[in-house]
GUVEXBA-758130 format. One record per residue (C-alpha): residue in three letters; x, y, z. Coordinates in Angstrom, 1 decimal, padded with zeros to 4 digits, m for minus. Layout:
BEGIN
+------+--------+--------+--------+
| sevo |      X |      Y |      Z |
+------+--------+--------+--------+
|  ALA |      X |      Y |      Z |
...
+------+--------+--------+--------+
This chain:
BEGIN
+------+--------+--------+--------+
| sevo |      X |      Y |      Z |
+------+--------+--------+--------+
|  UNK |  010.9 | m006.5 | m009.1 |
|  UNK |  010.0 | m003.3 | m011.0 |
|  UNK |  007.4 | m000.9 | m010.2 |
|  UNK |  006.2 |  001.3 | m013.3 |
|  UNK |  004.7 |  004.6 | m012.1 |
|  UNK |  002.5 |  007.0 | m014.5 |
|  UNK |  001.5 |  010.3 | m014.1 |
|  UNK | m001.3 |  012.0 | m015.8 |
|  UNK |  000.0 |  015.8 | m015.2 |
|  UNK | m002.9 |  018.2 | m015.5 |
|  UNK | m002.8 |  020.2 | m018.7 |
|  UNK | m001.2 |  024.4 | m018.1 |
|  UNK | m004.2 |  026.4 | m019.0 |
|  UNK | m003.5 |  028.6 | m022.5 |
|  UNK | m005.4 |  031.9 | m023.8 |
|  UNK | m004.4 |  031.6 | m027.1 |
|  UNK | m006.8 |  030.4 | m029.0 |
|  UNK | m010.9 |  031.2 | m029.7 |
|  UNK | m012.6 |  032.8 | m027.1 |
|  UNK | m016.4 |  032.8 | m026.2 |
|  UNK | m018.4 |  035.2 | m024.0 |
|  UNK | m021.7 |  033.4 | m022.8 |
|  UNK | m024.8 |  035.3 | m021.2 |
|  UNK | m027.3 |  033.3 | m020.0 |
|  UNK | m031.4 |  034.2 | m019.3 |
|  UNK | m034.8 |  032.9 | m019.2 |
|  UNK | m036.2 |  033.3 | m022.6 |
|  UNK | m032.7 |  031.5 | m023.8 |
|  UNK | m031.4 |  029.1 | m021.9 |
|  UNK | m027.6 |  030.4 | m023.3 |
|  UNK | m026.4 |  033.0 | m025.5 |
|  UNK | m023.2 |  033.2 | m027.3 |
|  UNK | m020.9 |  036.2 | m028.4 |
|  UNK | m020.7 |  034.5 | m031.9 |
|  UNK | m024.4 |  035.1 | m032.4 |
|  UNK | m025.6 |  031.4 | m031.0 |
|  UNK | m028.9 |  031.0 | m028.7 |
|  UNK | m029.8 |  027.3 | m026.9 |
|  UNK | m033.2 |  027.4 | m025.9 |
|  UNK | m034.1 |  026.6 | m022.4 |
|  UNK | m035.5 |  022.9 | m022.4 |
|  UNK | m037.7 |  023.7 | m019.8 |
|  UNK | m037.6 |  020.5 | m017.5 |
|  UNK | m040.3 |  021.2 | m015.0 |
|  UNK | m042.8 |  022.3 | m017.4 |
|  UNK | m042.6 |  019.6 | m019.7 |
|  UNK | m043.2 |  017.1 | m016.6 |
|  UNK | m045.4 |  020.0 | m014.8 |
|  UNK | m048.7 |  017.3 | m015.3 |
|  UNK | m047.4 |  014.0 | m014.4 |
|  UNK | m045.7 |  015.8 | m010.6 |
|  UNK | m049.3 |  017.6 | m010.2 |
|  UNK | m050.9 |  014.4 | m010.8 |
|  UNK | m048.4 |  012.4 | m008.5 |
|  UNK | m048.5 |  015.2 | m005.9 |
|  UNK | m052.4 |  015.0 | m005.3 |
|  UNK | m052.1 |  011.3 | m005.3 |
|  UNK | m049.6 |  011.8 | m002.2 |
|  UNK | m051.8 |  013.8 | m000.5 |
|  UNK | m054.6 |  011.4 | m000.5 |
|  UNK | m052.9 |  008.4 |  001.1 |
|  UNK | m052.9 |  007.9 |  004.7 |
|  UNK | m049.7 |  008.9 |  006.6 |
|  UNK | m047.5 |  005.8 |  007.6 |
|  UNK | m049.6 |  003.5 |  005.4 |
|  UNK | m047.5 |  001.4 |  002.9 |
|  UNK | m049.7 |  002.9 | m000.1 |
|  UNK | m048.3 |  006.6 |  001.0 |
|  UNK | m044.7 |  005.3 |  000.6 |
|  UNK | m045.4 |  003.9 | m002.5 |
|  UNK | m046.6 |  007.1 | m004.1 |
|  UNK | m043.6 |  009.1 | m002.5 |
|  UNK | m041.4 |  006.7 | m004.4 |
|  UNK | m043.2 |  007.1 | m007.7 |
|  UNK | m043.1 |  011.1 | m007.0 |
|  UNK | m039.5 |  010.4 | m006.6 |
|  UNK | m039.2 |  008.9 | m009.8 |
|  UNK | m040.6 |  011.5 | m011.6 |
|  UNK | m038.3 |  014.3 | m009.8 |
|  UNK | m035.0 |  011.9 | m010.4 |
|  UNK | m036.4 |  011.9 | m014.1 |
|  UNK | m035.9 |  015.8 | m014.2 |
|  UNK | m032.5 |  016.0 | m012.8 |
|  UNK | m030.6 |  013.5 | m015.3 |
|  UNK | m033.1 |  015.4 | m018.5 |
|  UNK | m031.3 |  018.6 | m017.0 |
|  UNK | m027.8 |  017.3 | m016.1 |
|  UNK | m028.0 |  015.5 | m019.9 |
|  UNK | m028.7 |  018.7 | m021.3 |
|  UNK | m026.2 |  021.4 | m019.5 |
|  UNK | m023.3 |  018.1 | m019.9 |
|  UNK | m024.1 |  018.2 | m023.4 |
|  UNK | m024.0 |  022.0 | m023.8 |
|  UNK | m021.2 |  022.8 | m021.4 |
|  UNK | m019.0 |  019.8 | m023.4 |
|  UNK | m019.7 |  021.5 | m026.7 |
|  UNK | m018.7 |  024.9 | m025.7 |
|  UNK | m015.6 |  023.6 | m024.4 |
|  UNK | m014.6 |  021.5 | m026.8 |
|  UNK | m014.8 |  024.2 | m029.8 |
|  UNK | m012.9 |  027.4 | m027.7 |
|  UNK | m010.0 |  027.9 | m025.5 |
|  UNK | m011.1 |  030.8 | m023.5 |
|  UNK | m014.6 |  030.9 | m021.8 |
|  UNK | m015.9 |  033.3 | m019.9 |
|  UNK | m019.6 |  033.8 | m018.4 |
|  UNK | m021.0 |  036.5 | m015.7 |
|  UNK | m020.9 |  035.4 | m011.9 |
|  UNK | m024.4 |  035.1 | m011.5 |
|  UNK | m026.0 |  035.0 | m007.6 |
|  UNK | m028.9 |  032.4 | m008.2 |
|  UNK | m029.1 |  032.3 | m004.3 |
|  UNK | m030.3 |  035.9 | m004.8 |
|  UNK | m032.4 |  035.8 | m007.5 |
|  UNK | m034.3 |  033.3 | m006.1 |
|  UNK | m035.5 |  035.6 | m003.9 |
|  UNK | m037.9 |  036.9 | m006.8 |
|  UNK | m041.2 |  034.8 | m005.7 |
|  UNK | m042.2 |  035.6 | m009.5 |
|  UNK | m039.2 |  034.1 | m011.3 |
|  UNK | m038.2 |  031.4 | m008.0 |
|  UNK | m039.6 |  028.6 | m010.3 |
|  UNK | m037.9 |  029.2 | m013.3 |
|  UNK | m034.4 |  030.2 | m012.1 |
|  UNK | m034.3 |  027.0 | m010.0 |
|  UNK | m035.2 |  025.0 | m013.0 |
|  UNK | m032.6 |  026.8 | m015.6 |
|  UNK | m029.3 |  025.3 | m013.5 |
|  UNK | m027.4 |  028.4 | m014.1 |
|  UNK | m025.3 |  027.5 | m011.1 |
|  UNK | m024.5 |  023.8 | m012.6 |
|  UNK | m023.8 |  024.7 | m016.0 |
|  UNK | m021.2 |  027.1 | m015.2 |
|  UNK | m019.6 |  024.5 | m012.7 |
|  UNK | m019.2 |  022.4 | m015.7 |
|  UNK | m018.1 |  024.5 | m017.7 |
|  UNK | m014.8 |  025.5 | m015.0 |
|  UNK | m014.0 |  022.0 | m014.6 |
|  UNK | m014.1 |  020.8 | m018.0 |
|  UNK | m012.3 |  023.9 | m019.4 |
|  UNK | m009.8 |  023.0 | m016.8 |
|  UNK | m009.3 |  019.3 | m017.3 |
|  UNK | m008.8 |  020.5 | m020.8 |
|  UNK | m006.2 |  022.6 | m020.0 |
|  UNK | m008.2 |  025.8 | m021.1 |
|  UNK | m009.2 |  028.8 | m019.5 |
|  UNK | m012.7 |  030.0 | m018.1 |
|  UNK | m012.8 |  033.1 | m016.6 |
|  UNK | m015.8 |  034.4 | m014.7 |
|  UNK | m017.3 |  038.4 | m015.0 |
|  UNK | m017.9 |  039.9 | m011.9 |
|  UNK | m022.0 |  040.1 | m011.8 |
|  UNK | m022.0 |  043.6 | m011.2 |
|  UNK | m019.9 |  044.3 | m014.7 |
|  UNK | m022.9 |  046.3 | m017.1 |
|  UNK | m022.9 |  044.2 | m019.9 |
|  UNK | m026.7 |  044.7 | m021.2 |
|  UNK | m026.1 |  048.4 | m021.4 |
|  UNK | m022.7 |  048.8 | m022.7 |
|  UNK | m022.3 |  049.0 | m026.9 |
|  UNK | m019.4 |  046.1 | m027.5 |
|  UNK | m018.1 |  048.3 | m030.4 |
|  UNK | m017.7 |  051.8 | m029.2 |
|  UNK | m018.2 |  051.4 | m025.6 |
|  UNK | m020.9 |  053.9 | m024.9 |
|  UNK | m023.8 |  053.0 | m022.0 |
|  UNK | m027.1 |  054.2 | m021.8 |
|  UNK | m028.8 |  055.0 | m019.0 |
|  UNK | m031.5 |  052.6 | m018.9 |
|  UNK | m032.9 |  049.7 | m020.7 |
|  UNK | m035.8 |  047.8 | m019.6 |
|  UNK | m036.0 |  043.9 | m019.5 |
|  UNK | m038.9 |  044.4 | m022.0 |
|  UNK | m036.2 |  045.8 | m024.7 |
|  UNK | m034.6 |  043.2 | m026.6 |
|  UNK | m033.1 |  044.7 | m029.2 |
|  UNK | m031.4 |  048.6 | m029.2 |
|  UNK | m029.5 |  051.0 | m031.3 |
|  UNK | m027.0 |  052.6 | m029.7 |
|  UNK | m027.3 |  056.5 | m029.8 |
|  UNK | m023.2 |  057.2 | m030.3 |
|  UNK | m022.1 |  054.9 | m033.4 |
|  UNK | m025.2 |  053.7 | m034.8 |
|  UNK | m025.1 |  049.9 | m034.1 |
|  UNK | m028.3 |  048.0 | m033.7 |
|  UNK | m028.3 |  045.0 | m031.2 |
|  UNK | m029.5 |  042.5 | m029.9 |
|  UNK | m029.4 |  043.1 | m026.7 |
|  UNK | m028.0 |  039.1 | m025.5 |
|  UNK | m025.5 |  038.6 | m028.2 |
|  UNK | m024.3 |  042.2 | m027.1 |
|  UNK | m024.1 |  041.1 | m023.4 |
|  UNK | m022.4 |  037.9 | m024.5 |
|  UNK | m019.6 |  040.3 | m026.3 |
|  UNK | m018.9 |  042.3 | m023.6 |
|  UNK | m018.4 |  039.3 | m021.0 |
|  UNK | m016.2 |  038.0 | m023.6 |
|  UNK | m014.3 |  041.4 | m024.2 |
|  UNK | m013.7 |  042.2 | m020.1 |
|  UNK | m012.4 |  038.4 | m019.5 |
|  UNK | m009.7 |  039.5 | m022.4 |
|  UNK | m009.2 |  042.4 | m020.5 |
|  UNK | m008.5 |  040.6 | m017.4 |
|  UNK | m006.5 |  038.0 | m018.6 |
|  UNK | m004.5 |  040.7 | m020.6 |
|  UNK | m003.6 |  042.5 | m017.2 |
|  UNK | m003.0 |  038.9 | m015.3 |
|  UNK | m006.0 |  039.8 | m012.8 |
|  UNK | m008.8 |  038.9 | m011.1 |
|  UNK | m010.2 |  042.1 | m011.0 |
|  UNK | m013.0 |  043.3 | m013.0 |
|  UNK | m014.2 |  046.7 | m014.1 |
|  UNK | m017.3 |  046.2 | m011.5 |
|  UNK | m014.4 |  048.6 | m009.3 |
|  UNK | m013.3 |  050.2 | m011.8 |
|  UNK | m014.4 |  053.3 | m014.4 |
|  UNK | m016.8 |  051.2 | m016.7 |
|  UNK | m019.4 |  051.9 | m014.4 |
|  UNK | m018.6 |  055.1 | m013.1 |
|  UNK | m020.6 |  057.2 | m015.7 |
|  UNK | m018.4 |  060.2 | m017.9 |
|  UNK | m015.4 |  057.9 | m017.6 |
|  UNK | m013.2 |  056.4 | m019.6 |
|  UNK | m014.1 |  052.5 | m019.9 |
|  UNK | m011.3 |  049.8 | m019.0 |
|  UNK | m013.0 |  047.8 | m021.8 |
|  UNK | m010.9 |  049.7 | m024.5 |
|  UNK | m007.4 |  047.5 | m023.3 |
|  UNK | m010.0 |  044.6 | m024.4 |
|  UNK | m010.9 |  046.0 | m028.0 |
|  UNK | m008.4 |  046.6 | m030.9 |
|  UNK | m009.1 |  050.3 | m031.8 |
|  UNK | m008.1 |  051.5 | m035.4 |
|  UNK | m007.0 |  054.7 | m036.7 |
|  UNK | m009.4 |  056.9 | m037.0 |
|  UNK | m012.1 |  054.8 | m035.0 |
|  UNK | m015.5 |  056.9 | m033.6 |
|  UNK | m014.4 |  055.7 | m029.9 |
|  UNK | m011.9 |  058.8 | m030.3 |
|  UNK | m014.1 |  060.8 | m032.4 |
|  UNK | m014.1 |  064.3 | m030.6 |
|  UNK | m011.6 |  063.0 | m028.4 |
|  UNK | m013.8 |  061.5 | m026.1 |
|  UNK | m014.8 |  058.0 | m025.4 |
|  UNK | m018.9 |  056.9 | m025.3 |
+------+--------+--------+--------+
C-alpha cells in the first residue's frame, strides 16, 4: 500500500515586476497611478426605489402576522441582490488589478471612522472600500505577489509625485492643481494614486513597515523620504537651489 501526498506550497511574494498605486473615492469608485478611473456602480441607488417601495410595504403589515414575514423576506431579497451586484463588481475589479501587476499598494483607509460623517455614512457604506482592499491582499497573496498598504495618514493629495513639493491646502472641491515649484498640472486622483504607489516602493526598498506618516514627509521644510522612492536625474529641479520642495 502506497500513499501519494501533494503539497500545493504557497507562492514567495516578488517585487519585481509592475507596480500600481490605487486611491480610491466617491466620485470614482478606484483610481490608478497609470491614469485609470472605475466608476463607482452605485448599488444602493440603482435599487434605492424598489427597497423604499418594499420598506413602506413592511411597515404596513401587522406585527407577527404571516403577511409581515412575507414582506421581510422579499425586503431581504432585494438587500441580498445588492451584496452579490457589489461583491461581483469589487471581485471583478480586485482580480483585474491583480492579475496585470505584481506590486499593489492602496492607502489604509478607516471606513469605521468615516462613517461617522452622517453626510457621507450612506455612500461610504455602499462603496465597500474595506472589501475591495481585503481582496485585493488575499489574491495578491495567493498569487504570490505583493500588496502593500499606505499608512492613511501619508499626504498623498497634496504632495507633487514628481518633485515632491506639498502645498498647504487643497480643498475637496479642487480636482485638478498645478504645482507652484516645477510646474506640473494634476489631476489631483491620479496624483494621489502615484504617490501611494511611490511610498510602498519606498517601503519595500527599506524592508519596512513603516511609513513616512512618522517620518519628514509630513513634517513641513523637510526633506521628503519619498525621494529613496523616485529615481532623480542629474540636474533634476528637486535639487535645484539645493533644496527639496
Amino acid at each position: 500500500m502506497s500513499l501519494v501526498l501533494e503539497f500545493c506550497a504557497k507562492p514567495m511574494s516578488k517585487v519585481d515586476g509592475k507596480a500600481i498605486g490605487i486611491d480610491v473615492g466617491l466620485n470614482h469608485f478606484a483610481i490608478t497611478s497609470n491614469g485609470s478611473k472605475y466608476n463607482h456602480p452605485r448599488h444602493v441607488a440603482k435599487h434605492e426605489g424598489n427597497l423604499k417601495r418594499k420598506q413602506q410595504n413592511l411597515s404596513r403589515k401587522q406585527k407577527g402576522s404571516q403577511n409581515r414575514i412575507k414582506a421581510k423576506q422579499k425586503l431581504a431579497k432585494v438587500h441580498s441582490k445588492i451584496t452579490r451586484c457589489r461583491e461581483d463588481f469589487l471581485h471583478e475589479l480586485s482580480s483585474k488589478i491583480v492579475n496585470e501587476n505584481q506590486v499593489i499598494a492602496v492607502e489604509n483607509i478607516n471606513v469605521k471612522g468615516m462613517v461617522g460623517n452622517h453626510n457621507l455614512a450612506k455612500a461610504i457604506s455602499d462603496v465597500g472600500w474595506g472589501m475591495f482592499t481585503t481582496m485585493l491582499k488575499y489574491k495578491a497573496e495567493w498569487e504570490g505577489k505583493t500588496s502593500v498598504e499606505v499608512d492613511r495618514f501619508f499626504v498623498s493629495s497634496k504632495t507633487c509625485h514628481g518633485c515632491l513639493n506639498r502645498v498647504d491646502s487643497l480643498p475637496l472641491d479642487i480636482r485638478q492643481w498645478t504645482c507652484q515649484y516645477c510646474g506640473s498640472h494634476h489631476d489631483r486622483d491620479i496624483n494621489a494614486a502615484k504617490c501611494i504607489k511611490n511610498e510602498a516602493l519606498r517601503i519595500l526598498s527599506l524592508g519596512t513597515s513603516d511609513t513616512a506618516c512618522g517620518g519628514n514627509v509630513r513634517q513641513p521644510g523637510k526633506t521628503s523620504v519619498l525621494l529613496d522612492a523616485v529615481p532623480v536625474e542629474s540636474g533634476s529641479p528637486i535639487f535645484a537651489n539645493g533644496r527639496v520642495g
